[in-house]
Backbone as a printed PyTorch tensor [residue, N CA C, xyz], in Angstrom:
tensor([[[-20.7020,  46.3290, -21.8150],
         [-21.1380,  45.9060, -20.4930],
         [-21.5620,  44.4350, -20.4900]],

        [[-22.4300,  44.0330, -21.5560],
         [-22.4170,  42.2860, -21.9520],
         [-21.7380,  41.5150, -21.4830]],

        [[-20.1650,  41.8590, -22.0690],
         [-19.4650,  41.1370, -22.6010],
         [-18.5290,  40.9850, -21.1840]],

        [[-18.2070,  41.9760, -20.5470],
         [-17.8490,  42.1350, -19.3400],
         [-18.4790,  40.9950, -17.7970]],

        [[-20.2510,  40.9520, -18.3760],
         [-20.9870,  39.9850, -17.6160],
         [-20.9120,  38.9520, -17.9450]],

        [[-20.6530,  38.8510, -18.6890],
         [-20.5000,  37.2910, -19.3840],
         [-18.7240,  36.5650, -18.5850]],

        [[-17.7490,  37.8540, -19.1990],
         [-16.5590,  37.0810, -18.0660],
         [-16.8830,  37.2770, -16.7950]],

        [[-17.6550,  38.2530, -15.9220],
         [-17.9070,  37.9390, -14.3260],
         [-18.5030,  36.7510, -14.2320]],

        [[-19.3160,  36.0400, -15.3240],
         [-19.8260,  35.1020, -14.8120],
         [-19.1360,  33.7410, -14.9530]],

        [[-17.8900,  33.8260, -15.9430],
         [-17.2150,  33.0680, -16.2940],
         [-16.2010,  33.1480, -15.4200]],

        [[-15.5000,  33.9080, -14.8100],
         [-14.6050,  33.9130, -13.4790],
         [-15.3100,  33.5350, -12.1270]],

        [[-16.7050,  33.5520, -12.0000],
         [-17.0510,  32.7990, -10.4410],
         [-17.3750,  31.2420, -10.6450]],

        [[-17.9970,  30.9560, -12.0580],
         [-18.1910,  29.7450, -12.4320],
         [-16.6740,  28.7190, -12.3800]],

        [[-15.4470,  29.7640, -12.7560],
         [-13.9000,  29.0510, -12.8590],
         [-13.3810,  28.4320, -10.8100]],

        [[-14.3680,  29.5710, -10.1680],
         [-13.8040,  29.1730,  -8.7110],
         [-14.3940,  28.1960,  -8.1540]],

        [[-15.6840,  27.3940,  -8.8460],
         [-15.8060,  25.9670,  -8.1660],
         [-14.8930,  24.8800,  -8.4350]],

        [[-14.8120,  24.1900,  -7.0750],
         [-14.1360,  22.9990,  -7.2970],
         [-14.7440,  21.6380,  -7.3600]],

        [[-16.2000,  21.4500,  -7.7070],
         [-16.9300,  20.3880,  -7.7120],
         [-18.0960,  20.9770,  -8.8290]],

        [[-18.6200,  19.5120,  -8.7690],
         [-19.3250,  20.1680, -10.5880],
         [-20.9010,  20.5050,  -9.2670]],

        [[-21.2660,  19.5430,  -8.5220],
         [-22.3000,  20.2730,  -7.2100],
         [-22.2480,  21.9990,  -7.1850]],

        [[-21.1050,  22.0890,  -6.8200],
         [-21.1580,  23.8660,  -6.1170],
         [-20.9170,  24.6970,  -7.6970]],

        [[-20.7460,  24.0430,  -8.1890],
         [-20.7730,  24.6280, -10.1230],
         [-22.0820,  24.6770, -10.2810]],

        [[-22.4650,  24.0240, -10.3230],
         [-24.3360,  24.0190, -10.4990],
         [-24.8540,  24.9380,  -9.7430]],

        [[-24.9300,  25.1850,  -8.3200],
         [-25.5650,  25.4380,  -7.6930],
         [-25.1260,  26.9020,  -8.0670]],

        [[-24.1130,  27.4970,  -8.4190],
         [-23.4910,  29.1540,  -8.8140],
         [-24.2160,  29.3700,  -9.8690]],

        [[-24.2080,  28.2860, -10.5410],
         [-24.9390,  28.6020, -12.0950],
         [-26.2360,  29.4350, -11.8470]],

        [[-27.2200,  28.1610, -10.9750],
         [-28.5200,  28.6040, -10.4210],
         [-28.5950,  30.3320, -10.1760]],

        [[-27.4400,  30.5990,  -9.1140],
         [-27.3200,  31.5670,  -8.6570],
         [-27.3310,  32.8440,  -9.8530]],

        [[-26.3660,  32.8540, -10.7090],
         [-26.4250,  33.5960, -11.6980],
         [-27.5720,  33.4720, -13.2020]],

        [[-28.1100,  32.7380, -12.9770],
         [-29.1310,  32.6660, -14.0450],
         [-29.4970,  34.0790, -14.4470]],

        [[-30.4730,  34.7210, -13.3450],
         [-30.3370,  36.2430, -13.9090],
         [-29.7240,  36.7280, -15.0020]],

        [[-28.2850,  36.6550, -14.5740],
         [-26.9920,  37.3220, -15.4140],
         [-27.1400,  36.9330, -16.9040]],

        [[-27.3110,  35.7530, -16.6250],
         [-27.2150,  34.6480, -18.0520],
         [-28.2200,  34.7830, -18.9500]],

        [[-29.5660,  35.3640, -18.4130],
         [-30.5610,  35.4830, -19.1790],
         [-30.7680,  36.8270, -19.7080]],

        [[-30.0590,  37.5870, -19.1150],
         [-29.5190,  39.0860, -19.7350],
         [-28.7250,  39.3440, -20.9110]],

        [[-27.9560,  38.2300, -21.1340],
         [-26.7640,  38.2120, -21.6910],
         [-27.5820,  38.3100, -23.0810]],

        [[-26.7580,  38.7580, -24.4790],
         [-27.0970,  39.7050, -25.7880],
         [-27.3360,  38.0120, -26.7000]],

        [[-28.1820,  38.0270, -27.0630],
         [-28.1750,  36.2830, -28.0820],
         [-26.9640,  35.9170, -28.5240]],

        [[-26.0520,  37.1480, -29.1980],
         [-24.9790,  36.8730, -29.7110],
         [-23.6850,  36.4480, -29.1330]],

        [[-23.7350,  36.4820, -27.3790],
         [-22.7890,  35.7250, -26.6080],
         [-23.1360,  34.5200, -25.8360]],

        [[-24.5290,  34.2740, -26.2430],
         [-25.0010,  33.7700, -25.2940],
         [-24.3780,  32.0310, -26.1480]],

        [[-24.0620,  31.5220, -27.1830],
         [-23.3000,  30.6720, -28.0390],
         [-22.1750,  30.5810, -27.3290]],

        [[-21.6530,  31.5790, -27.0820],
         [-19.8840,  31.1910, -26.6230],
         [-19.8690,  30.8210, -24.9470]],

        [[-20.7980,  31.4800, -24.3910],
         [-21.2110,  31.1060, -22.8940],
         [-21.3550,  29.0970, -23.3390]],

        [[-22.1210,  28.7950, -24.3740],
         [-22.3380,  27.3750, -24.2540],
         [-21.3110,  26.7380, -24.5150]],

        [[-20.2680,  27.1940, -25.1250],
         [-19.5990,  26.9460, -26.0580],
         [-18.3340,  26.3690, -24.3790]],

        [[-18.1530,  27.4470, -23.4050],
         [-17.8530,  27.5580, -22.4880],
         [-18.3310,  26.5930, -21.2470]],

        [[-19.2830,  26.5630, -21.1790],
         [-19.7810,  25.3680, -20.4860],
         [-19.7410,  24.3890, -20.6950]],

        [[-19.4910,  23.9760, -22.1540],
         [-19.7080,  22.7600, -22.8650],
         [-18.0080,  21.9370, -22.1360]],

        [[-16.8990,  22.8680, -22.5850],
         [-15.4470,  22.5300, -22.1140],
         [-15.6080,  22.1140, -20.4810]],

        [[-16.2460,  23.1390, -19.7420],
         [-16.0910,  23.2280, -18.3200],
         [-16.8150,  21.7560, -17.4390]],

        [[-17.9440,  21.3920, -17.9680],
         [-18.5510,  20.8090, -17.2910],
         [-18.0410,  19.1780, -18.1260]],

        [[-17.5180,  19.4360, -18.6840],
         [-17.0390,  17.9970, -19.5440],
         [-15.8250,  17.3460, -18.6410]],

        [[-14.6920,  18.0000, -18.0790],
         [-14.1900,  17.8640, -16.9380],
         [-14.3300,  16.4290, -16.4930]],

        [[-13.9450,  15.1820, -16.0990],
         [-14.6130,  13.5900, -15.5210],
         [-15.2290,  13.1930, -15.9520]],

        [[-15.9970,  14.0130, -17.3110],
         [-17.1500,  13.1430, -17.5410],
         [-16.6910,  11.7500, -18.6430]],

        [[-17.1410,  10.4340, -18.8500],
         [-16.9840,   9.8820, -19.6320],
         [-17.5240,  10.5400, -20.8380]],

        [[-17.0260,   9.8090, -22.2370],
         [-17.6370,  10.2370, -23.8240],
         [-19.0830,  10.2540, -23.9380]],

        [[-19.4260,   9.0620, -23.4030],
         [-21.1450,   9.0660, -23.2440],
         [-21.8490,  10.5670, -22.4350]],

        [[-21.2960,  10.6750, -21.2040],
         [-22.2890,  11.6150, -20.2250],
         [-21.5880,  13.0780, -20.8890]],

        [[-20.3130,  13.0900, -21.5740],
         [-20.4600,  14.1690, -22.0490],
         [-21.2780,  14.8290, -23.2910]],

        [[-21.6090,  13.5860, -23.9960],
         [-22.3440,  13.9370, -25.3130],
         [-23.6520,  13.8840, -24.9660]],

        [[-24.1500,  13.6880, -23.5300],
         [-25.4530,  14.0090, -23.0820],
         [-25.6870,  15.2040, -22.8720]],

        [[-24.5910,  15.9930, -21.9140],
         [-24.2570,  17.2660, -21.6530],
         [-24.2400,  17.6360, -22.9010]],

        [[-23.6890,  17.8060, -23.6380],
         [-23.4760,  18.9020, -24.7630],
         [-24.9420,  18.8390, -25.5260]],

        [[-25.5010,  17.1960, -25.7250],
         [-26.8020,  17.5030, -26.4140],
         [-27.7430,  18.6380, -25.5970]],

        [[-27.7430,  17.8880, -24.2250],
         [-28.8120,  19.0460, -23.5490],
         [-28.5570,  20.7840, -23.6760]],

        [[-27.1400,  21.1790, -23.7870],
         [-26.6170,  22.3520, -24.0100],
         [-27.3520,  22.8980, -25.2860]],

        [[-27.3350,  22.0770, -25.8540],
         [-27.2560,  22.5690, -27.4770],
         [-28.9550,  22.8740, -28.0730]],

        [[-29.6580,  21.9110, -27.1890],
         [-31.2700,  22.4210, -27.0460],
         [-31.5370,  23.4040, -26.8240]],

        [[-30.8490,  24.5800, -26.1810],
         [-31.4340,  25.8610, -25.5930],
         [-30.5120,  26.5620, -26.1030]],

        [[-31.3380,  28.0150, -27.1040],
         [-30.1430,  28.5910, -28.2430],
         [-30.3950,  30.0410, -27.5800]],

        [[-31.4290,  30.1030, -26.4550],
         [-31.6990,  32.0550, -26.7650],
         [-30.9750,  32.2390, -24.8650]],

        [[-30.6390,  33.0770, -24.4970],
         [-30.4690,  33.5070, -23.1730],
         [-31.5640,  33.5850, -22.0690]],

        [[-32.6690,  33.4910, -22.7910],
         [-34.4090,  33.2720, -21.6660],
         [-34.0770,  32.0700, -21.1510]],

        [[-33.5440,  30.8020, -21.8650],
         [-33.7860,  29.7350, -21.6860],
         [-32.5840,  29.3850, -20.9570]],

        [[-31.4620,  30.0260, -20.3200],
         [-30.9370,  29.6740, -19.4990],
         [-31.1100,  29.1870, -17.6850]],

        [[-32.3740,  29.0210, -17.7200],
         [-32.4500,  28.6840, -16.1170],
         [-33.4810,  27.4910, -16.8670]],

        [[-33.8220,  26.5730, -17.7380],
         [-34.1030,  25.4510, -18.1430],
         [-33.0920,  24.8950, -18.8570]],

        [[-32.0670,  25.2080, -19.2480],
         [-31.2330,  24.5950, -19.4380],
         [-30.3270,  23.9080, -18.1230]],

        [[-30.1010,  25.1590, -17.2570],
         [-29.2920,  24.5060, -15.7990],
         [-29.7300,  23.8980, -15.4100]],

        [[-31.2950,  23.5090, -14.7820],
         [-31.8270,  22.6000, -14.8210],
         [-31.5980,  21.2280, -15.2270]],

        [[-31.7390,  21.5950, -16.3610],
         [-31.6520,  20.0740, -16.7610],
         [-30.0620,  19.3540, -17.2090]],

        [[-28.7310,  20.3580, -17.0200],
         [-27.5600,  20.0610, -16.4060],
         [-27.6720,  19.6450, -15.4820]],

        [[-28.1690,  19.7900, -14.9000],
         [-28.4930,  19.8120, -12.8490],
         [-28.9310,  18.1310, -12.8520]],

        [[-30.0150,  17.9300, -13.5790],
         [-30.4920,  16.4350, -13.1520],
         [-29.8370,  15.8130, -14.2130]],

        [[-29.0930,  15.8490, -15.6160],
         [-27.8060,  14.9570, -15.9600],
         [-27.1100,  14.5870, -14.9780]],

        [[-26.3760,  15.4350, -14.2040],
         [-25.4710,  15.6110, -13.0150],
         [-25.7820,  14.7300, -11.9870]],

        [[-27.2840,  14.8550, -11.6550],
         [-27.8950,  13.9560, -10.6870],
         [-27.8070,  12.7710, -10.8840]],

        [[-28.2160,  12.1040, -12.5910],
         [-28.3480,  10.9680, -13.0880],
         [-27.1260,  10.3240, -12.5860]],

        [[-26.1230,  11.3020, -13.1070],
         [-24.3220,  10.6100, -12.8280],
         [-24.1940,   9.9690, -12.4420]],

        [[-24.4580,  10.9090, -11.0080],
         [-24.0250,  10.9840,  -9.8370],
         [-24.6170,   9.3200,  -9.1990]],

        [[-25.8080,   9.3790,  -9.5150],
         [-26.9180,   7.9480,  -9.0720],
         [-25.5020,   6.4520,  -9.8570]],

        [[-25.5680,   7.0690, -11.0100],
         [-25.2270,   5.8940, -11.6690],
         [-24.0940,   5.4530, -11.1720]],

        [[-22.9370,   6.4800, -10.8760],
         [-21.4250,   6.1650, -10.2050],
         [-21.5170,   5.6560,  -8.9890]],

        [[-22.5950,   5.9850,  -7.9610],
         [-22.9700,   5.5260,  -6.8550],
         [-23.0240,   3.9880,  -6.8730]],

        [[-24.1850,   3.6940,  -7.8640],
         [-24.9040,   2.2220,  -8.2870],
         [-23.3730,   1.4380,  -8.5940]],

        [[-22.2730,   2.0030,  -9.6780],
         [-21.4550,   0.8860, -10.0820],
         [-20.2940,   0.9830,  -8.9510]],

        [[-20.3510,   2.1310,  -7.8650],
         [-19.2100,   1.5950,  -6.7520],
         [-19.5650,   0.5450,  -5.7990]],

        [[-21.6040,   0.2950,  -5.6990],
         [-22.1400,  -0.4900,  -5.0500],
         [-21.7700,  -1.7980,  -5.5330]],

        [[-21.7660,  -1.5250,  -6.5920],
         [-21.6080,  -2.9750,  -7.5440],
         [-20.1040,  -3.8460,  -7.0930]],

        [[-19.1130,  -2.1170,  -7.2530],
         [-17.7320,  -2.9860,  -7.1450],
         [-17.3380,  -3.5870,  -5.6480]],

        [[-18.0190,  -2.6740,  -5.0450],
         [-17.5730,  -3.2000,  -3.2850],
         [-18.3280,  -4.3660,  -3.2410]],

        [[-19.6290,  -4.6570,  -3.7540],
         [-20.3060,  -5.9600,  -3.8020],
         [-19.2770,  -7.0140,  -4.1780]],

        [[-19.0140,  -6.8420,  -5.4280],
         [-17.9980,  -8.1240,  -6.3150],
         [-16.8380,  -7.9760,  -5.2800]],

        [[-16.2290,  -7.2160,  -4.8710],
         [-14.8270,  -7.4320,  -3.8070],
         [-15.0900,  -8.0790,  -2.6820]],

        [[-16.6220,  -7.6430,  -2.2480],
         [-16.6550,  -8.3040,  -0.8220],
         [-17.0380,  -9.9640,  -1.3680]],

        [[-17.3470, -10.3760,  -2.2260],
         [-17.9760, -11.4700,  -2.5760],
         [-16.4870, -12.1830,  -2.9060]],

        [[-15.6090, -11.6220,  -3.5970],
         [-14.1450, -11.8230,  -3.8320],
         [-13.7800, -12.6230,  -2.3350]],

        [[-13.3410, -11.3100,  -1.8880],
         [-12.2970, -11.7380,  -0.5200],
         [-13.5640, -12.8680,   0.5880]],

        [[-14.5720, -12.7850,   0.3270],
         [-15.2010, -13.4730,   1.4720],
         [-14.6090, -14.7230,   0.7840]],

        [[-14.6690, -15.2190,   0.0040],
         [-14.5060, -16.5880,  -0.9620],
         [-13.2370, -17.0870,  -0.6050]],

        [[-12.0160, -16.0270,  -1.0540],
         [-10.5280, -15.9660,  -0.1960],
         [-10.7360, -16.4300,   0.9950]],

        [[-11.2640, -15.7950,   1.7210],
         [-11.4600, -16.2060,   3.1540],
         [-11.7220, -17.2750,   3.0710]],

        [[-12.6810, -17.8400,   2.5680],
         [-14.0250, -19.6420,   3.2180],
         [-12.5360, -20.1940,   2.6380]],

        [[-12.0710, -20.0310,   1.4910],
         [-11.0370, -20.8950,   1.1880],
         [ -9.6640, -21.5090,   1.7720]],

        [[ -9.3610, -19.8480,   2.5160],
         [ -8.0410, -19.9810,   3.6730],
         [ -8.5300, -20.8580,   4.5790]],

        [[-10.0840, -20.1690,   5.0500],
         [-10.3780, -21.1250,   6.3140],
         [-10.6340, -22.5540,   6.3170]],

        [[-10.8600, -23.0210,   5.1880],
         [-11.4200, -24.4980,   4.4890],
         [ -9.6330, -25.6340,   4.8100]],

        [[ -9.1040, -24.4550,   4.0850],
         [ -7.7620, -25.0510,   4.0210],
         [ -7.1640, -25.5460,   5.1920]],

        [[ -7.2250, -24.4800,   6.1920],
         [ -6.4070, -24.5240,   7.8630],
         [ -7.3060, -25.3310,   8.2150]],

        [[ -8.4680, -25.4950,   8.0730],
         [ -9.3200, -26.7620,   8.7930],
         [ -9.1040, -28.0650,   8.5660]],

        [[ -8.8560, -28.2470,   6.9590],
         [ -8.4970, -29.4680,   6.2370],
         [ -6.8680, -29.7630,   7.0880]],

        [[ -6.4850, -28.9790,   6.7300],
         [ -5.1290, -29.3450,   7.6110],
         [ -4.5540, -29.7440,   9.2670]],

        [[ -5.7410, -29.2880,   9.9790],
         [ -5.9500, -29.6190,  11.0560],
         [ -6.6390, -30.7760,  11.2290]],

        [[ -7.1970, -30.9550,  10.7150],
         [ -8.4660, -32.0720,  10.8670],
         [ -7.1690, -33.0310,  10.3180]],

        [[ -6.5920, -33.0690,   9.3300],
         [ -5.6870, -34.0240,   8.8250],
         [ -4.6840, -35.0300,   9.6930]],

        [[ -4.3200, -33.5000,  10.2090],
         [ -3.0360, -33.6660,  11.4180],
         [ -3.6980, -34.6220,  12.2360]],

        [[ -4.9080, -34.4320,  13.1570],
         [ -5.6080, -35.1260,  14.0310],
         [ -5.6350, -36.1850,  13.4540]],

        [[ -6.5110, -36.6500,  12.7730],
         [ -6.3310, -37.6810,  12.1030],
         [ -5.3060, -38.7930,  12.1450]],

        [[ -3.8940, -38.3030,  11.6740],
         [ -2.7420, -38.7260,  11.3350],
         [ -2.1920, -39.1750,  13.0750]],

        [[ -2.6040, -38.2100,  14.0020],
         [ -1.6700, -38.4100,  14.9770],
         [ -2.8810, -39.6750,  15.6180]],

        [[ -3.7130, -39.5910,  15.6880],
         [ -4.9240, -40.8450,  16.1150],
         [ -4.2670, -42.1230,  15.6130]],

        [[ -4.3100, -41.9550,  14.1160],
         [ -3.8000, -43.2970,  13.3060],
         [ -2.2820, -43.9480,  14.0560]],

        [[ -1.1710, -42.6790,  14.7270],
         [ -0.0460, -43.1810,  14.8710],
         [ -0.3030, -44.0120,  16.2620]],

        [[ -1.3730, -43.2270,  17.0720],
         [ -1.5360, -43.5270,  18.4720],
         [ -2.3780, -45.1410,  18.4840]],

        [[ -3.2550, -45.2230,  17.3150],
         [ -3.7780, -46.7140,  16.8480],
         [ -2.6940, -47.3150,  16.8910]],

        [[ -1.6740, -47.5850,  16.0980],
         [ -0.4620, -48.2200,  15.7570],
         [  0.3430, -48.5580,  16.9730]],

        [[  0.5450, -47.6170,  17.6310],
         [  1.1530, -47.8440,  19.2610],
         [  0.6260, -48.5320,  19.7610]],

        [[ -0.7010, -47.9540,  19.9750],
         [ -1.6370, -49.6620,  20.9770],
         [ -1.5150, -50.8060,  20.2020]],

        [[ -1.5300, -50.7200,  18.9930],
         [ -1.3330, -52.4190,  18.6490],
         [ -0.2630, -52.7500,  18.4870]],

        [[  0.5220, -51.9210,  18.8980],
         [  2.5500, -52.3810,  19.7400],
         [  2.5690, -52.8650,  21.1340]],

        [[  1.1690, -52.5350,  21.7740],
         [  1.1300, -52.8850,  23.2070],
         [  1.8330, -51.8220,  23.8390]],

        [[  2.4080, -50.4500,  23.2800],
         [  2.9930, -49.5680,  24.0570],
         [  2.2340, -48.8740,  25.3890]],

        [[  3.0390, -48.2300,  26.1230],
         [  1.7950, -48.1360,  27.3090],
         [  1.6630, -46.3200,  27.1750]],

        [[  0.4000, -46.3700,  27.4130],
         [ -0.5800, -44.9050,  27.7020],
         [  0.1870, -43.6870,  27.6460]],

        [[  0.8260, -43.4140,  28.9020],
         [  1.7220, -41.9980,  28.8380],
         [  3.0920, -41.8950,  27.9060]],

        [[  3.0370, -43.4690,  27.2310],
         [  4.3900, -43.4030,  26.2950],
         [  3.1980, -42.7160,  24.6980]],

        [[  2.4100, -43.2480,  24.6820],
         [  1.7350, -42.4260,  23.4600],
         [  1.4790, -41.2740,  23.7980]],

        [[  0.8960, -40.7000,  24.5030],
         [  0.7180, -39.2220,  25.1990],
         [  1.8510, -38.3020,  24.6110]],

        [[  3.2540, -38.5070,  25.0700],
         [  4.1930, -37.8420,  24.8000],
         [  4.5120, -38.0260,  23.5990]],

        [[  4.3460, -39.4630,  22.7500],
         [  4.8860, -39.3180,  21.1340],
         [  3.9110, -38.6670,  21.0360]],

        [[  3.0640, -38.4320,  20.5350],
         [  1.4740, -37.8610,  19.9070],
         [  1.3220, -36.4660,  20.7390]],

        [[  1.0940, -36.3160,  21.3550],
         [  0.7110, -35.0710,  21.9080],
         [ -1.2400, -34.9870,  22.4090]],

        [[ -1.5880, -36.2400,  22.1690],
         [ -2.4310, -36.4710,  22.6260],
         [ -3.1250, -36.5580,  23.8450]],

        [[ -4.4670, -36.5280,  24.2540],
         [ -4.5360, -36.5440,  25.9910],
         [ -4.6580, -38.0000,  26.1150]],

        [[ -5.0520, -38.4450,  27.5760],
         [ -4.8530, -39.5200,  27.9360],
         [ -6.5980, -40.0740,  27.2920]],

        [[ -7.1480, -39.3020,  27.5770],
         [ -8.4870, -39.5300,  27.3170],
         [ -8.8110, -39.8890,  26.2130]],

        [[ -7.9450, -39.1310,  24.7460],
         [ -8.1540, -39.5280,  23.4930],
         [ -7.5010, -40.9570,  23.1210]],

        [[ -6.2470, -40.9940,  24.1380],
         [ -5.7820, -42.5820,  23.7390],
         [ -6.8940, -43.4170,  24.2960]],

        [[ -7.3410, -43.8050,  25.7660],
         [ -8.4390, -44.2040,  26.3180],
         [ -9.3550, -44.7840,  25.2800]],

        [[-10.0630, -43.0070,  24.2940],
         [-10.8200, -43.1350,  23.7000],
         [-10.8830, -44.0500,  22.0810]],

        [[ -9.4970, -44.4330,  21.6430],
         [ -8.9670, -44.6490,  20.9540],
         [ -8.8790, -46.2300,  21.2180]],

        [[ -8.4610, -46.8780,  22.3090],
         [ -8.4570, -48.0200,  22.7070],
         [ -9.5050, -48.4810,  22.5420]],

        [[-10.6810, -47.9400,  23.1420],
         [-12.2970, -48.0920,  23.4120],
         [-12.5520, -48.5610,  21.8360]],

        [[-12.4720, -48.1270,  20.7470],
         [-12.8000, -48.2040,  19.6530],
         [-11.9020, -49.3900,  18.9670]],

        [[-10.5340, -49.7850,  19.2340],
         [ -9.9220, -50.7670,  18.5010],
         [-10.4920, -52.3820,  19.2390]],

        [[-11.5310, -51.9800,  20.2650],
         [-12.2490, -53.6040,  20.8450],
         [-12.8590, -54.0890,  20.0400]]])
């Protein structure tokens, strides 16, 4: 009959699909687990040890297995889940913290991309202006007249005006 509870508990533990709702079944069956004969209660760890290792990196799994390996009798199965439970939590914090990290460094990335595109199209505009002022200088000191720079340049009348104003 043990041995039988031991796979019921190992077939509802197989139907989570998140290590969350794994935990939380565990909780649920503790009872079961603390029933279980000393002599299966090894292969139950032995079992958990595979199951919950699942995503984990080498590090958080050899945390898991240490904490596993602290609790040898079947009493001590609802302090052991436990403290699976807040490994799990730790993770969970820590994977949180380094996706904060990475969306940080990306947004800090592309904003930079950005100031740079925008730096650029400005420099290049500002250039252009520039360039077409300088050509519209050059015209007035051809003596060309007003609406003939307008149309080479693309300038308003006001900026040639303004342009004249400044070569006095």
């Amino acid at each position: 009959m043990e041995l039988s509870n031991l796979i019921g508990v190992v077939f509802l533990l197989e139907q989570e699909d998140t290590v969350y709702s794994f935990m939380k079944r565990m909780e649920q069956l503790t009872a079961v687990l603390e029933r279980l004969p000393a002599d299966l209660f090894p292969i139950f760890q032995t079992w958990i040890k595979l199951v919950t290792k699942r995503g984990l990196t080498e590090e958080d799994n050899r945390k898991v297995s240490e904490m596993i390996d602290r609790f040898t009798e079947p009493r001590e199965a609802e302090a052991m889940i436990s403290n699976v439970e807040k490994l799990f939590a730790e993770f969970r914090f820590k994977a949180e913290q380094e996706g904060l990290e990475m969306g940080f460094e990306r947004g800090i990335v592309k904003g930079m991309e950005k100031g740079i595109q925008e730096g650029l199209e400005k420099g290049i505009q500002e250039g252009l202006e520039k360039g077409l002022q300088e050509a519209a200088r050059r015209m007035l000191g051809l003596g060309m007249d007003t609406s003939m720079i307008v149309k080479a340049t693309g300038l308003s009348e006001q900026e040639i005006d303004k342009l004249r104003q400044q070569e006095k």
